[in-house]
Structures are given as C-alpha cells and as structure tokens.
py3Dmol code that shows the C-alpha trace and the ligand (Angstrom):
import py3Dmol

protein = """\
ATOM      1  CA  UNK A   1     -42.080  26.125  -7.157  1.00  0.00           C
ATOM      2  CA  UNK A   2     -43.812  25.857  -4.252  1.00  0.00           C
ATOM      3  CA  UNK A   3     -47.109  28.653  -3.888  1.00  0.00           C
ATOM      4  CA  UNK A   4     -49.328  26.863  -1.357  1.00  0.00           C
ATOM      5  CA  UNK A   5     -48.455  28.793   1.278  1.00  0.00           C
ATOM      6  CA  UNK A   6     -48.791  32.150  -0.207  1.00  0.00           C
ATOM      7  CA  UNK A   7     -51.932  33.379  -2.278  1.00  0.00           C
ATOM      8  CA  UNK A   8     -49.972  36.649  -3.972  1.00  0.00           C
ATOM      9  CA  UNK A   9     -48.913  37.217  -6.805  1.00  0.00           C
ATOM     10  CA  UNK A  10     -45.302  36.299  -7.368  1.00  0.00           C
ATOM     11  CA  UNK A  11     -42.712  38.284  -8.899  1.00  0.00           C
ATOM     12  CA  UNK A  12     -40.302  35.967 -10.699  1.00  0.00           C
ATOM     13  CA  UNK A  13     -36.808  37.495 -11.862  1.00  0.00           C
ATOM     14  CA  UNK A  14     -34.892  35.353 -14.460  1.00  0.00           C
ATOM     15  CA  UNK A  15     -31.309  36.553 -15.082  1.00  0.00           C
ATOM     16  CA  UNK A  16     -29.298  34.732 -17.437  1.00  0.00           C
ATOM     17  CA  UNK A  17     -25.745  35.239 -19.558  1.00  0.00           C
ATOM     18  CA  UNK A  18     -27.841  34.876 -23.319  1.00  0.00           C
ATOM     19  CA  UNK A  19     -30.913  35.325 -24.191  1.00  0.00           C
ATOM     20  CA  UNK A  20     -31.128  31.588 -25.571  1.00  0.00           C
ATOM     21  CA  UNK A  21     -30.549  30.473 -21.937  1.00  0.00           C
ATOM     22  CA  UNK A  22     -33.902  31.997 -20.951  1.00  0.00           C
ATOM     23  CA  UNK A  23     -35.766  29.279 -23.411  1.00  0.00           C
ATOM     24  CA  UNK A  24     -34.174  26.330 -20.406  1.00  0.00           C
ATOM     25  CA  UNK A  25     -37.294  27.895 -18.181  1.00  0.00           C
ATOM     26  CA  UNK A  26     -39.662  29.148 -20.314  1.00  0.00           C
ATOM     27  CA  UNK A  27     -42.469  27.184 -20.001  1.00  0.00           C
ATOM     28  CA  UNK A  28     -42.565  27.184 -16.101  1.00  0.00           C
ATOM     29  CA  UNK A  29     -42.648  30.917 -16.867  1.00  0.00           C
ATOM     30  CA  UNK A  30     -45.385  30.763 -19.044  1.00  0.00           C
ATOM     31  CA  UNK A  31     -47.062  28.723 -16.263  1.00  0.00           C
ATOM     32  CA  UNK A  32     -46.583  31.154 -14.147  1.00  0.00           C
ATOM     33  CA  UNK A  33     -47.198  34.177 -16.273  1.00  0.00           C
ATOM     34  CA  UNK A  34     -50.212  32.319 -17.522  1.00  0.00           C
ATOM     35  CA  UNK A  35     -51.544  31.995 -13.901  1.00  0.00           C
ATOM     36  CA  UNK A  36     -51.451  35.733 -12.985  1.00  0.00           C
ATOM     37  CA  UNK A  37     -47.129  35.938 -11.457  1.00  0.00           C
ATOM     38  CA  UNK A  38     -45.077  38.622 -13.607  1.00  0.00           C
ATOM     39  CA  UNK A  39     -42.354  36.949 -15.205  1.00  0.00           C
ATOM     40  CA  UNK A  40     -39.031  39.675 -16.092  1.00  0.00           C
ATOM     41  CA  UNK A  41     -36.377  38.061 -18.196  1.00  0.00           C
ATOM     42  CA  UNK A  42     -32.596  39.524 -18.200  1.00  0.00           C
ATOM     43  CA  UNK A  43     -29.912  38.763 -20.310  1.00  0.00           C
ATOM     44  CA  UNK A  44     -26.362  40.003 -19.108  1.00  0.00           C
ATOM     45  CA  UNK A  45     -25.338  39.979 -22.599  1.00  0.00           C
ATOM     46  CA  UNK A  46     -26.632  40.457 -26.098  1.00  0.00           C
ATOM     47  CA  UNK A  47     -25.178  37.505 -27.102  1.00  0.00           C
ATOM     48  CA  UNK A  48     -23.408  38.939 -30.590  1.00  0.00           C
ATOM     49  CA  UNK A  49     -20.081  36.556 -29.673  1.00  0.00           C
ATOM     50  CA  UNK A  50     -22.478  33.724 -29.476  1.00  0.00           C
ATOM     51  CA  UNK A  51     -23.507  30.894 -31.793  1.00  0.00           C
ATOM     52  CA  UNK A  52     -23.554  33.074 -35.134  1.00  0.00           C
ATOM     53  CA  UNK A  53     -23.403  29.695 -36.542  1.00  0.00           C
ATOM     54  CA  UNK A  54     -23.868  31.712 -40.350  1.00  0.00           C
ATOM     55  CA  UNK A  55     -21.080  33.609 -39.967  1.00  0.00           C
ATOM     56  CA  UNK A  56     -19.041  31.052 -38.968  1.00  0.00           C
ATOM     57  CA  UNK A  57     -19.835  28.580 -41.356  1.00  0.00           C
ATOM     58  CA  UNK A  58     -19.493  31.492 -44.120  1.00  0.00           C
ATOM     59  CA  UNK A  59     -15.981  32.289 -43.065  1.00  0.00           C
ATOM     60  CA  UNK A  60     -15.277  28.565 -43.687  1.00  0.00           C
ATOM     61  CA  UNK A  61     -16.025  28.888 -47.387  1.00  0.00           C
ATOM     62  CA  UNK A  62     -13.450  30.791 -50.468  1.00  0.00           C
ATOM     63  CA  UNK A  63     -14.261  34.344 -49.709  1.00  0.00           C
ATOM     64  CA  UNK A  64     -15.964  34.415 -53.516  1.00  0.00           C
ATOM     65  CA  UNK A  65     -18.526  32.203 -52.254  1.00  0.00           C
ATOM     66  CA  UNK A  66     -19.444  34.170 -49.049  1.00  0.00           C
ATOM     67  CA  UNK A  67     -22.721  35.584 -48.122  1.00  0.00           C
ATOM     68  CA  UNK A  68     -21.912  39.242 -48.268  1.00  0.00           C
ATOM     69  CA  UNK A  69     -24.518  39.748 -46.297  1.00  0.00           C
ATOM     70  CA  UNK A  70     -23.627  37.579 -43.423  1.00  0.00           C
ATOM     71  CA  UNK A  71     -20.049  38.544 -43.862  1.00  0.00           C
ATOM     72  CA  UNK A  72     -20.595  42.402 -43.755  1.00  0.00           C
ATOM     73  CA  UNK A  73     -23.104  42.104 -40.860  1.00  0.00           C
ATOM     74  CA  UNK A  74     -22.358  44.009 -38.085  1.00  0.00           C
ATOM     75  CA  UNK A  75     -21.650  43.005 -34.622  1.00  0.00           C
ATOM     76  CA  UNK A  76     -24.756  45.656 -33.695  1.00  0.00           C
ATOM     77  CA  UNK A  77     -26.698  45.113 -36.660  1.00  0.00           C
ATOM     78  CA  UNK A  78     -26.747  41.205 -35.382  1.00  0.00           C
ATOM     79  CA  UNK A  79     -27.315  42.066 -31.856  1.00  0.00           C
ATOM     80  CA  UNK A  80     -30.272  44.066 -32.558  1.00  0.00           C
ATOM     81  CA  UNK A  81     -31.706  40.703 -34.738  1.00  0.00           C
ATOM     82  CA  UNK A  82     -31.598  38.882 -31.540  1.00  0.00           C
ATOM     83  CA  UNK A  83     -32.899  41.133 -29.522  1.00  0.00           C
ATOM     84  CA  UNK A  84     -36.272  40.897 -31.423  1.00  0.00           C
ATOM     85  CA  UNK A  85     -35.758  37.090 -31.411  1.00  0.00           C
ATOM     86  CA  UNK A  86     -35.343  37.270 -27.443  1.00  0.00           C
ATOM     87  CA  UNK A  87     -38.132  39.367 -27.222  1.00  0.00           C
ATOM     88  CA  UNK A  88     -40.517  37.427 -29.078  1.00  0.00           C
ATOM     89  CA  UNK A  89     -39.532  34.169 -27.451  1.00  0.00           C
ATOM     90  CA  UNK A  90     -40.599  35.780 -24.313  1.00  0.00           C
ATOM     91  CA  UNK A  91     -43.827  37.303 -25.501  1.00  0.00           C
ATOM     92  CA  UNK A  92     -44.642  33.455 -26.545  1.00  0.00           C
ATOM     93  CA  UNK A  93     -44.662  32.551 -22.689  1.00  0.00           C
ATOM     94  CA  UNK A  94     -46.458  36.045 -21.842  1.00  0.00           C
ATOM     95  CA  UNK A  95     -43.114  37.831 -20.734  1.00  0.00           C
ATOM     96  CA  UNK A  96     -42.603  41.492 -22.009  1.00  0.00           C
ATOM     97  CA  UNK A  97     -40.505  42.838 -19.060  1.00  0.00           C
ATOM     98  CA  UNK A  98     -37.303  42.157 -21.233  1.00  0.00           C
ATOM     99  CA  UNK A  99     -34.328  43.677 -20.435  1.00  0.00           C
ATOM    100  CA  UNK A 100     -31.148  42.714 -22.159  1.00  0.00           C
ATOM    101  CA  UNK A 101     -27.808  44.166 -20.449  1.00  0.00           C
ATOM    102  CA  UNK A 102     -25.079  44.780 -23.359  1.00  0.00           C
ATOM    103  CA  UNK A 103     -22.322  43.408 -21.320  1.00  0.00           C
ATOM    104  CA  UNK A 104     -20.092  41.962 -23.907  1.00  0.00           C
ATOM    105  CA  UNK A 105     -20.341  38.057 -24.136  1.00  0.00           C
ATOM    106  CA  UNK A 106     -17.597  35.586 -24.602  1.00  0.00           C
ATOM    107  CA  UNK A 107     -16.037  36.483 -22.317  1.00  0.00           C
ATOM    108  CA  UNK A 108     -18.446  38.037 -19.992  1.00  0.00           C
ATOM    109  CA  UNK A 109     -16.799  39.038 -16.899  1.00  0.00           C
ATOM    110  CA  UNK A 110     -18.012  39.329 -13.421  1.00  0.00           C
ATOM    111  CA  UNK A 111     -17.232  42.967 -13.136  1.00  0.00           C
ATOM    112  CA  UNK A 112     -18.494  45.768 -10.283  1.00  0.00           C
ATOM    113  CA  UNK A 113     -20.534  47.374 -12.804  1.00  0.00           C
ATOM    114  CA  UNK A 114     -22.330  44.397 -13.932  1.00  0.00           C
ATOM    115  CA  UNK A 115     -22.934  43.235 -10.449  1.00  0.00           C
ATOM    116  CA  UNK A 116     -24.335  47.093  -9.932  1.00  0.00           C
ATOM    117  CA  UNK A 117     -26.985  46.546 -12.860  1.00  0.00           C
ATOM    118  CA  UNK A 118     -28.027  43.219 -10.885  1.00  0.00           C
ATOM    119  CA  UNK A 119     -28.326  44.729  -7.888  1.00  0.00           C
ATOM    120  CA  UNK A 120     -30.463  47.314  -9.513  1.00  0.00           C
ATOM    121  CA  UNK A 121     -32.700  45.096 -11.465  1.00  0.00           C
ATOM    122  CA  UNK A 122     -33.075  43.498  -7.920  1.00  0.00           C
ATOM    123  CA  UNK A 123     -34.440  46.796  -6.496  1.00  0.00           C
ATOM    124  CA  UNK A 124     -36.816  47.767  -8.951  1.00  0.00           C
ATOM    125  CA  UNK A 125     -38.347  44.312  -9.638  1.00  0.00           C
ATOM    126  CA  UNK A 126     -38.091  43.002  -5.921  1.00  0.00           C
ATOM    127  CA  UNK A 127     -38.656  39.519  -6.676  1.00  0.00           C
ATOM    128  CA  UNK A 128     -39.465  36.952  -4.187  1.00  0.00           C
ATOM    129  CA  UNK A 129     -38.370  33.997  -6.805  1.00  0.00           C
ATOM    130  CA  UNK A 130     -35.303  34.418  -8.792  1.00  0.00           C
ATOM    131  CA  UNK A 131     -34.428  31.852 -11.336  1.00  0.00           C
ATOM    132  CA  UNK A 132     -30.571  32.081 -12.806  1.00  0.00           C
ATOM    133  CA  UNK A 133     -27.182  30.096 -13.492  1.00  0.00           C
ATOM    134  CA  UNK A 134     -25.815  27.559 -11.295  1.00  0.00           C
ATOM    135  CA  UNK A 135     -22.713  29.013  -9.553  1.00  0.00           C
ATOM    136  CA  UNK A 136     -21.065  25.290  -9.069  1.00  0.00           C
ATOM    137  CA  UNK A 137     -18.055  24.659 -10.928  1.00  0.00           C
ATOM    138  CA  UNK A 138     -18.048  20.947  -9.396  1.00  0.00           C
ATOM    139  CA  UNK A 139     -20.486  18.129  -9.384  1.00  0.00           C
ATOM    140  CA  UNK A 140     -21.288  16.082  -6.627  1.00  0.00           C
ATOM    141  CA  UNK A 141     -17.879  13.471  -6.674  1.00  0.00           C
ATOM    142  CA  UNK A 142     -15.801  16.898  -6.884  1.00  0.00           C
ATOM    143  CA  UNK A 143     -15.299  16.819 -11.246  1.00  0.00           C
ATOM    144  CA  UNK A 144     -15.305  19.806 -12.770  1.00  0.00           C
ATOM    145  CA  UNK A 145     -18.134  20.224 -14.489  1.00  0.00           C
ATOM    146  CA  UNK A 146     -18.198  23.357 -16.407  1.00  0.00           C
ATOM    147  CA  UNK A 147     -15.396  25.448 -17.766  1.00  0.00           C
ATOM    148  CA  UNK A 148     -15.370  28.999 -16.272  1.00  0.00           C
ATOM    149  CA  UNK A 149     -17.671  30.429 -18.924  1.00  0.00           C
ATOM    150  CA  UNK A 150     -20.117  33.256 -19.287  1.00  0.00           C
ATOM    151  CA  UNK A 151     -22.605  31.584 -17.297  1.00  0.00           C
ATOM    152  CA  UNK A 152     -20.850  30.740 -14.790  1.00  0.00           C
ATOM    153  CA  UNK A 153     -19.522  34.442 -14.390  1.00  0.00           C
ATOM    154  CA  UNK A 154     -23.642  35.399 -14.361  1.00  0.00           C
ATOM    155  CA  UNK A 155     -23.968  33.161 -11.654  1.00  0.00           C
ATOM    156  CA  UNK A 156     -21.428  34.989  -9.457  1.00  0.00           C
ATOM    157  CA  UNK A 157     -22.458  38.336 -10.680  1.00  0.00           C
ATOM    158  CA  UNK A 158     -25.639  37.655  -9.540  1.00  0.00           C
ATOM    159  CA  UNK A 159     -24.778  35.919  -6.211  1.00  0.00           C
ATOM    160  CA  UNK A 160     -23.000  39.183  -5.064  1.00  0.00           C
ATOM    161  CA  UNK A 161     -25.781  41.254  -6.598  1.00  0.00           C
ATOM    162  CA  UNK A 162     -28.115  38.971  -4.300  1.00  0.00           C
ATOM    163  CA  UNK A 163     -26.107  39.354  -1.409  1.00  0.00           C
ATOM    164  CA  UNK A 164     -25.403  43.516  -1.708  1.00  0.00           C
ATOM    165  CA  UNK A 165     -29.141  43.924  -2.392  1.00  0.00           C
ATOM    166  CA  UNK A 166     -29.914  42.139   0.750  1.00  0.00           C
ATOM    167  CA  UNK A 167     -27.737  44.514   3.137  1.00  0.00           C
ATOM    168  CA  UNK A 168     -28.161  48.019   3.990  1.00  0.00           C
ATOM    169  CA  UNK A 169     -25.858  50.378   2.420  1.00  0.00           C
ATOM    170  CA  UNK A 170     -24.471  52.901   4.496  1.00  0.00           C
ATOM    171  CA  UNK A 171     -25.488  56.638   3.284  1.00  0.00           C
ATOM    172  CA  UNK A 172     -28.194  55.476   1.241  1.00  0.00           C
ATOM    173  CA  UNK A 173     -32.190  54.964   2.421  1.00  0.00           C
ATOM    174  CA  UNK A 174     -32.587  52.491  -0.370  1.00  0.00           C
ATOM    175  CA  UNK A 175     -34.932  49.857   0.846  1.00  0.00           C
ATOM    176  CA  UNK A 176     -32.751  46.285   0.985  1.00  0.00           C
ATOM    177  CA  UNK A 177     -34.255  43.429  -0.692  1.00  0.00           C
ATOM    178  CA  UNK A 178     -34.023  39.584  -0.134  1.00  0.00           C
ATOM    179  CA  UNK A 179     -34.906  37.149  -2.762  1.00  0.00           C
ATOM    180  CA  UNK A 180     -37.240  34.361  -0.686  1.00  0.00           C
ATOM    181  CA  UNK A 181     -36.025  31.785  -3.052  1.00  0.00           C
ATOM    182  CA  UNK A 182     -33.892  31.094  -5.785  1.00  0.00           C
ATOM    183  CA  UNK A 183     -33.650  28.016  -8.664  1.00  0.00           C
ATOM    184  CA  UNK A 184     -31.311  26.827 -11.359  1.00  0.00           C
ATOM    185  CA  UNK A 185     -32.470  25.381 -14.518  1.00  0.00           C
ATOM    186  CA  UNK A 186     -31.857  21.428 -14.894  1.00  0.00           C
ATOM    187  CA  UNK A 187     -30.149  21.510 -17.830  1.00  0.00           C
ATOM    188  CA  UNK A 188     -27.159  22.337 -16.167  1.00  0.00           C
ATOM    189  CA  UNK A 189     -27.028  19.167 -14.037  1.00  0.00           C
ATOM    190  CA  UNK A 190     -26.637  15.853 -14.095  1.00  0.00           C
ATOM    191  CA  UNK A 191     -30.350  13.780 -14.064  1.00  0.00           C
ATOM    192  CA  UNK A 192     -29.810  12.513 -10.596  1.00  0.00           C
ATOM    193  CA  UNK A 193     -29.291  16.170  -9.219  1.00  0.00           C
ATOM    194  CA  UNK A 194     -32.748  17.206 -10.018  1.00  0.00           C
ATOM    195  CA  UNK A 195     -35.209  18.242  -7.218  1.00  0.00           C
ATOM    196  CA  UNK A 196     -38.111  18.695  -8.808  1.00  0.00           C
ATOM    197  CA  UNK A 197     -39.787  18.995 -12.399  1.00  0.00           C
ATOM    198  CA  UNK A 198     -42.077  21.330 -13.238  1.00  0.00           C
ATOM    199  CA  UNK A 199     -44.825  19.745 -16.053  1.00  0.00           C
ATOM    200  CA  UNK A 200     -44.672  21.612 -19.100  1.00  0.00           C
ATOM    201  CA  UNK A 201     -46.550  19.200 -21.559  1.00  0.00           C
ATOM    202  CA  UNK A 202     -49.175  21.787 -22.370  1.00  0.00           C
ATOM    203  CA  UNK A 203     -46.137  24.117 -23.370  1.00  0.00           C
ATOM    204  CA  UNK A 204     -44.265  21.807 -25.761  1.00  0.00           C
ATOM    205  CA  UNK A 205     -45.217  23.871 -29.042  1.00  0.00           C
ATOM    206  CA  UNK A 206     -44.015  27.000 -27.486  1.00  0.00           C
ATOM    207  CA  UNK A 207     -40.680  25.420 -26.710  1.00  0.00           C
ATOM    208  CA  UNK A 208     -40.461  24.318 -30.236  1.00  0.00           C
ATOM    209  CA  UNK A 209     -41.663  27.153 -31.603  1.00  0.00           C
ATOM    210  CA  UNK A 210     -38.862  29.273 -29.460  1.00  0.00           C
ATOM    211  CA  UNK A 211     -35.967  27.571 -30.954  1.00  0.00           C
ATOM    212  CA  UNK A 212     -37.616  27.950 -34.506  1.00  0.00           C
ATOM    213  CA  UNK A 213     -37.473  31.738 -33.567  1.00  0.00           C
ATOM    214  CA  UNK A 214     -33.823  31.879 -32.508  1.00  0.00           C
ATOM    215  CA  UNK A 215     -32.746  31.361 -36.293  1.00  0.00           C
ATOM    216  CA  UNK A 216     -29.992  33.525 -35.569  1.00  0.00           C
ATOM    217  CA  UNK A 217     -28.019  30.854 -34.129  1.00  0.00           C
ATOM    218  CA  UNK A 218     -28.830  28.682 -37.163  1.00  0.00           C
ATOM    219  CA  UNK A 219     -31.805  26.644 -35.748  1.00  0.00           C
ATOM    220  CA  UNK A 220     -34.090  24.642 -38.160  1.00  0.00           C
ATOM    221  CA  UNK A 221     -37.374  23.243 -37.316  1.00  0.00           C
ATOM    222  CA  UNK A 222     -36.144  19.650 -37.533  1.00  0.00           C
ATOM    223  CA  UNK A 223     -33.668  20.867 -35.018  1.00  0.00           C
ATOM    224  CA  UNK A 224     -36.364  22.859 -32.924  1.00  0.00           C
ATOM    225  CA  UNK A 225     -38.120  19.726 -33.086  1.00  0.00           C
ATOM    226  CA  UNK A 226     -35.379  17.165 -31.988  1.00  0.00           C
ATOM    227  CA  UNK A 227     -33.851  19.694 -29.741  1.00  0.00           C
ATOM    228  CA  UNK A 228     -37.036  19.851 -27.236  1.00  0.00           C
ATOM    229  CA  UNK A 229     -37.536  15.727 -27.917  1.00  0.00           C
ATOM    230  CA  UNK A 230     -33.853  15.224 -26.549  1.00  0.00           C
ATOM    231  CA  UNK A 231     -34.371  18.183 -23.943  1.00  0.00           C
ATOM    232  CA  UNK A 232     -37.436  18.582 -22.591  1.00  0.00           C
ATOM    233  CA  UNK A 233     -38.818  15.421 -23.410  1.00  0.00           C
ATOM    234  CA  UNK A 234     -36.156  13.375 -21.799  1.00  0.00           C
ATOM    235  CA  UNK A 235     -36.745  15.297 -18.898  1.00  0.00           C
ATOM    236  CA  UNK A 236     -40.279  14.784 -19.397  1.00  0.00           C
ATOM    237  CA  UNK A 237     -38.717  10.681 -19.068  1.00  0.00           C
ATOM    238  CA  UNK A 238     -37.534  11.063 -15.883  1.00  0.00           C
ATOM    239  CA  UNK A 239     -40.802  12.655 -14.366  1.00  0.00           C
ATOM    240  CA  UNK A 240     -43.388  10.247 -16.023  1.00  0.00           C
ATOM    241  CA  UNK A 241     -44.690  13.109 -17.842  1.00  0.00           C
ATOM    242  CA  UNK A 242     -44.541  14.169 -21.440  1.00  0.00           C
ATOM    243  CA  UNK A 243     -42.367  17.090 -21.417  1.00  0.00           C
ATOM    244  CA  UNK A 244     -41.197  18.865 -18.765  1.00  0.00           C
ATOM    245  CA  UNK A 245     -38.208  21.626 -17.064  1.00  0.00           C
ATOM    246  CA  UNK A 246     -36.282  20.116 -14.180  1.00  0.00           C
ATOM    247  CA  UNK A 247     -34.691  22.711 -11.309  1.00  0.00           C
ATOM    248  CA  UNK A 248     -32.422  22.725  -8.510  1.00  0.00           C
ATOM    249  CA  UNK A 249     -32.962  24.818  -5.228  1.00  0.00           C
ATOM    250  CA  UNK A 250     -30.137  27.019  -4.577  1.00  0.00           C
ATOM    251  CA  UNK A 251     -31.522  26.112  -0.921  1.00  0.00           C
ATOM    252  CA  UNK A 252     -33.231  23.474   0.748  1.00  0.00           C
ATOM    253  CA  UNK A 253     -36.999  25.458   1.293  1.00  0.00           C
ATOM    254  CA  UNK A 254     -38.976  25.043   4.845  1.00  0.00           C
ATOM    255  CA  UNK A 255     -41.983  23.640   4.318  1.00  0.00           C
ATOM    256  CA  UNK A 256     -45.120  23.508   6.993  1.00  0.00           C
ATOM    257  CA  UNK A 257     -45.161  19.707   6.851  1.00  0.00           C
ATOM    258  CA  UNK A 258     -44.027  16.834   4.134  1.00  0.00           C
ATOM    259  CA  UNK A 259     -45.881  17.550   1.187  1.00  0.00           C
ATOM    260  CA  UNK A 260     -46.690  15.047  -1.536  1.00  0.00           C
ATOM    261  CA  UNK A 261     -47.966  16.406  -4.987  1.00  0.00           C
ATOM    262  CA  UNK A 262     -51.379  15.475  -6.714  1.00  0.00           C
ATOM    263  CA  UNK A 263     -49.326  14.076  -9.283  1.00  0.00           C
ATOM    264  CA  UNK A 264     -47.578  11.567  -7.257  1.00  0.00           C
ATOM    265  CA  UNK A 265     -50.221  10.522  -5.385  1.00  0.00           C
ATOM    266  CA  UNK A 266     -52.187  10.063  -8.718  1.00  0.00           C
ATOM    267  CA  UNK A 267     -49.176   8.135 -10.046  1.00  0.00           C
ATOM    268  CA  UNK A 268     -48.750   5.396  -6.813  1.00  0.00           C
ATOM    269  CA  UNK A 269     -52.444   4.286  -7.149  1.00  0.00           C
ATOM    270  CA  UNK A 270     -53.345   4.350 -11.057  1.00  0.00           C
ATOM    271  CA  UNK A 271     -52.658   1.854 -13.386  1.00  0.00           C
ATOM    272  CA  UNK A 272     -49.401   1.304 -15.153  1.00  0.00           C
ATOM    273  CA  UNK A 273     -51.170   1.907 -17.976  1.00  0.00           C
ATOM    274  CA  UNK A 274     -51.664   5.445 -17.444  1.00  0.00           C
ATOM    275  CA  UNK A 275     -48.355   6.223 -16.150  1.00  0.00           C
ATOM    276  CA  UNK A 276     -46.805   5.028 -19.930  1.00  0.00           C
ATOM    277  CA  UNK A 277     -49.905   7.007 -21.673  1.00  0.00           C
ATOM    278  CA  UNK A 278     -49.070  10.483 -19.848  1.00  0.00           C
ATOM    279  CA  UNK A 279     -45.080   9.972 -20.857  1.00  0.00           C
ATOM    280  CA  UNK A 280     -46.725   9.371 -24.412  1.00  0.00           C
ATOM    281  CA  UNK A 281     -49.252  12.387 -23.918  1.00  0.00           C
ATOM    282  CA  UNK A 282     -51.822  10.142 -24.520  1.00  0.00           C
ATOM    283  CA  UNK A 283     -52.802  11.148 -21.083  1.00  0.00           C
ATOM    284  CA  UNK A 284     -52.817  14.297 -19.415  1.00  0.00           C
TER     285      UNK A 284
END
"""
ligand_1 = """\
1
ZN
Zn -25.764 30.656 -22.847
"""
view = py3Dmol.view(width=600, height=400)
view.addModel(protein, "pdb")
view.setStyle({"model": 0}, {"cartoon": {"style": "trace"}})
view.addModel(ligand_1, "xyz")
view.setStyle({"model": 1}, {"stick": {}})
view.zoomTo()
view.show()
C-alpha cells in the first residue's frame, strides 16, 4: 500500500464472502490499524454452510455415536459462534468495525440486494482503500482458475457496488463515492502474479493465534501453526522476509516517480548473510 504521498488517515474497507477470508489480510490490517488507518471488516455471509468440519465428520459416524450436541446445533446457534470468533480475530489486529451481512453462504449469490448493502457500506465508510476478492475466473494463460464460488460472487457484488457508488443516482442527493484504490489478497494467485508483499513478521503470532480462534471450522494449534508456516511463511519465501501477505492491484497505481523501497535497497547492498537471517527472523 502505497501512503507516501498522502499524510491522512486512511480508511480501509475489507469485504469478503466468510469471515475466515478476512484472516488472508489481517496483519497488513493490523499494520495499518496499528499505525493510526481505521480498518472495517465485512463478511457477505455468516458462513454457517461453511467448513463445520464437526458436523460433518459427526454425520460420518453410527448415529449412536454422534455428538448430540454438534448434531442438534443449529444453523443460528452456529452462526452466532462464529460471529464471536470473527469478531475476536479482528479485535486481535485492532479492528472492531465488524459487520457481518447474513447473506446465506454456499451458494452466495450476487443478488441486487446484496450489491445494495455494498453500496451502502461504501457510503457510510467512504474508503479510499478497499481490499476484497479477486473477480478473475482465469489466470494469466486463460485456465480457469476458480470454480464460480462464493467468493467469486463477492467479487462481482462488490465490483457493481463499486461502480453504482461511484455514479450519481438520479432523484437522490446522496454524495457518490470512489474507492482511490483497491487490492486482492495473494492467496488467491499464483506466486508469480504477486505485486507486492506487505511484511508481516512482527504479526506472525496473531496469524497463528487467529486460526487457533476459528475452532469452529475444526482448527488445531498444530494446524494454526503449520497453516501460517505453509501460508504466510512461504510467502514470507518469496519476499526474503519471514512472514509476510502478498496482494494484487486491481489497477496499475500512478506514482510521482519510480519508487524503490527501504527494504530493497537494504537487500541489494547487505550481505547475503543477512538476507537468509531475516527469512529465518534472525534478522529484522
Ligand atoms: Zn471463504
């Protein structure tokens, strides 16, 4: 995210389909959050048709051995459990503008009332960076690379919300409102599609500890642990940094003239030594 030409505040709006999704940027948001921006998080959906890996693997048992518990659960009763997991994940990176939107998940569909909440959300928060799903159902030789899913759907929902926020409606005085720039998480793409990488070595515990907190979908802290290794860390790899969260632009940003991060200049004059120490966090 580029800030050096602007000393205000920004306002970041993160829409996504679940509320695990929001954990793919969560330590740039803590960054941020951490460094004075306000962060709101949005899910479209509460997520209830999504990995309840418990009930599943109860079902798969004789139905004298199920957890009653898990079994019986409601569809509300479990929404309302990951609600207070989304929440608290977010209150780990200093977010507590949380809104959750109870579309219903799997499928989620792009409808005119969901793109209507968007376009709302867009109005009251008027964010100048907006961070969300990747709307491409291709890669770059043309594969498909997603199947048209619930965040996918988002993606669109919130392209059109994006677009209808930005244009004056006839008959109303609402004030239009143009997101200045707009990002999709890295974990979406392919390595080599990456534009830039946003260090998040300091945030590494959080990240752990977020997946610990979504135990709802069944996470361990063995799999919390390998989870952010595998993630975050190889992403971390591929920046010469211990951890970190890769994005894409959803457009190619003017700058003033070429600009070079600290980091790389640091990087093309130190020793080799270093550059294996900071990937090892020996080194910050
Ligand atoms: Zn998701």
């Amino acid at each position: 995210m580029t800030q050096e030409s602007t000393e205000q505040p920004l306002r970041i709006l993160v829409v996504m389909a679940h509320p695990h999704d929001f954990t793919h940027c969560a330590g740039t948001c803590g960054i941020h959050s951490a460094g004075g921006d306000t962060v709101t998080a949005v899910s479209m959906t509460n997520g209830v048709g999504t990995h309840n890996e418990r009930l599943h693997d109860e079902l798969l048992k004789p139905e004298e051995d199920q957890d009653a518990s898990i079994v019986n659960q409601t569809g509300e009763a479990y929404a309302e459990v990951k609600e207070r997991e989304f929440r608290d994940v977010c209150a780990l990176f200093g977010v507590s503008d949380v809104r959750i939107l109870a579309f219903p998940d799997k499928p989620f569909r792009k409808t005119a009332e969901a793109v209507e909440a968007l376009r709302h959300i867009i109005y009251d928060v008027r964010p100048h960076v907006l961070i969300t799903q990747r709307p491409y159902l291709h890669g770059r030789q043309g594969m498909v690379t997603a199947a048209h899913n619930d965040h996918d759907e988002t993606a669109f929902a919130m392209l059109e919300a994006q677009s209808l926020a930005s244009a004056p409606d006839y008959g109303s005085r609402q004030r239009p409102h143009t997101i200045a720039a707009a990002y999709y998480p890295g974990v979406y793409f392919m390595p080599d599609e990456i534009d830039f990488y946003v260090d998040i070595s300091e945030w590494k515990d959080k990240r752990i500890q977020a997946e610990i907190l979504f135990s709802s979908q069944g996470h361990t802290e063995a799999f919390a642990h390998k989870r952010i290794e595998i993630s975050a860390g190889h992403m971390g790899w591929s920046a010469g940094r211990e951890y970190a969260e890769g994005f894409v632009r959803a457009n190619a940003e003017v700058l003033p003239r070429i600009i070079v991060p600290e980091s790389a200049l640091v990087r093309a004059s130190e020793p080799r030594e270093n550059y294996l120490k900071r990937i090892a966090g020996e080194l910050k």
